[in-house]
MIPA-774113 format. One line per 4 residues: number of its first residue (from 1); for each residue x, y, z negated of C-alpha. Coordinates in Angstrom, 3 decimals. Layout:
// residues N
NUM) X,Y,Z  ...
END
This chain:
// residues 110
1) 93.161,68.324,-127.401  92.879,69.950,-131.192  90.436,69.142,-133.506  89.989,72.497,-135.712
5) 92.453,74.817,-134.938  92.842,75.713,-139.157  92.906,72.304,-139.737  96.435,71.379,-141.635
9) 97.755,67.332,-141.752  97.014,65.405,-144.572  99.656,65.154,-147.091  99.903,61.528,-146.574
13) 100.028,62.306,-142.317  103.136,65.059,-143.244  105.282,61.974,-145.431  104.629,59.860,-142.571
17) 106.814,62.207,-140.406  110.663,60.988,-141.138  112.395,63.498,-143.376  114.933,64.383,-140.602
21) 112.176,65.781,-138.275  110.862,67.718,-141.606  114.173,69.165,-142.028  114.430,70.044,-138.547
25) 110.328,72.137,-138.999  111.715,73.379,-142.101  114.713,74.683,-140.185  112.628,76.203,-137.225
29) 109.904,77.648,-139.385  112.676,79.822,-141.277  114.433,80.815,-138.067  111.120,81.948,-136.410
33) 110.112,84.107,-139.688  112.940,86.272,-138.784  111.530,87.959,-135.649  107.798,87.386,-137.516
37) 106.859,84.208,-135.958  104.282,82.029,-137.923  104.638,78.532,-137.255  103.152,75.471,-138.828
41) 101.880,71.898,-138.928  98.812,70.907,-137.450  96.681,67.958,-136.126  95.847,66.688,-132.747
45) 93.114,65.000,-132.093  94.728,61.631,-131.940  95.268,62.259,-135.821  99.111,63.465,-134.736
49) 100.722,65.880,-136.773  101.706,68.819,-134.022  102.498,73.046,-134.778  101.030,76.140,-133.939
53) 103.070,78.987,-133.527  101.674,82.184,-134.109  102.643,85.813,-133.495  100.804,89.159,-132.991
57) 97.580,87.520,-133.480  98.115,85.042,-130.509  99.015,81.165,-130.847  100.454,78.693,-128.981
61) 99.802,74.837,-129.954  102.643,72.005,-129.740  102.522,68.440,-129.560  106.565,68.059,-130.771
65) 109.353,69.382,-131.755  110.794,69.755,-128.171  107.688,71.305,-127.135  108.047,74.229,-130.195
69) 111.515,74.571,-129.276  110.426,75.305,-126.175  108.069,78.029,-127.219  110.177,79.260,-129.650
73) 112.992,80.028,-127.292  110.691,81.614,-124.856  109.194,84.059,-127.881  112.980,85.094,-127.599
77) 114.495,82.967,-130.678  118.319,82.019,-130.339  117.776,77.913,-131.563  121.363,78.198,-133.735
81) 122.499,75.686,-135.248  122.954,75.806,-138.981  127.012,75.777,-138.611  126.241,79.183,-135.848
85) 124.179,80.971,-138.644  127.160,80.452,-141.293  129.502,81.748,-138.497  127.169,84.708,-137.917
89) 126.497,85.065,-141.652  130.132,85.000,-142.366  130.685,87.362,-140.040  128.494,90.297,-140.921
93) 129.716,89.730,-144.915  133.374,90.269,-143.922  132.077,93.665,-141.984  129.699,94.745,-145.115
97) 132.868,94.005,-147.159  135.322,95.628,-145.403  133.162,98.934,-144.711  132.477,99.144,-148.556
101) 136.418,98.753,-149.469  136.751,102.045,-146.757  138.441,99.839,-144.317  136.235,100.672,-141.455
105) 135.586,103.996,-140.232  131.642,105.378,-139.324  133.637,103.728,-135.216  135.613,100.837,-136.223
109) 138.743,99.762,-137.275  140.870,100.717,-134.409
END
């Protein structure tokens, strides 16, 4: 159970969480903002720092990580890892580069 739903952790209840799971929100939060997902930190009654993951005006509470991972994937988010968003990242650059030097046609390179 929640207490207030607008309720945010303490400061001192977000430093307790080890920097390696805050890396890991940090990571999530950004991926979700790409298909307009809100999520972020909130208590549980048993003074537990949990999410809520918001989007078109409907929210979805979660006691851990695995449990907003879960969500997120079902609110269709790919979970990439940060080495498979270089990869992708790499990947459209080299396209945008080569259809500004002219090397790819308005149907491809073939």
């Amino acid at each position: 159970m929640y207490d207030d739903e607008d309720a945010p952790p303490s400061m001192a209840q977000l430093l307790a969480v080890p920097a390696e799971q805050r890396a890991e929100f940090e990571r999530l939060r950004d991926l979700a903002a790409l298909k307009n997902i809100h999520v972020s930190p909130s208590t549980t009654d048993d003074g537990l720092v949990g999410f809520v993951l918001e989007q078109h005006g409907e929210s979805v509470r979660c006691a851990d990580l695995a449990s907003l991972k879960t969500e997120l994937v079902a609110h269709g988010l790919p979970l990439l890892s940060p080495e498979e968003l270089q990869g992708l990242l790499k990947a459209f650059q080299g396209a945008f580069i080569r259809a500004m030097d002219g090397k790819v046609g308005p149907h491809g390179d073939h």
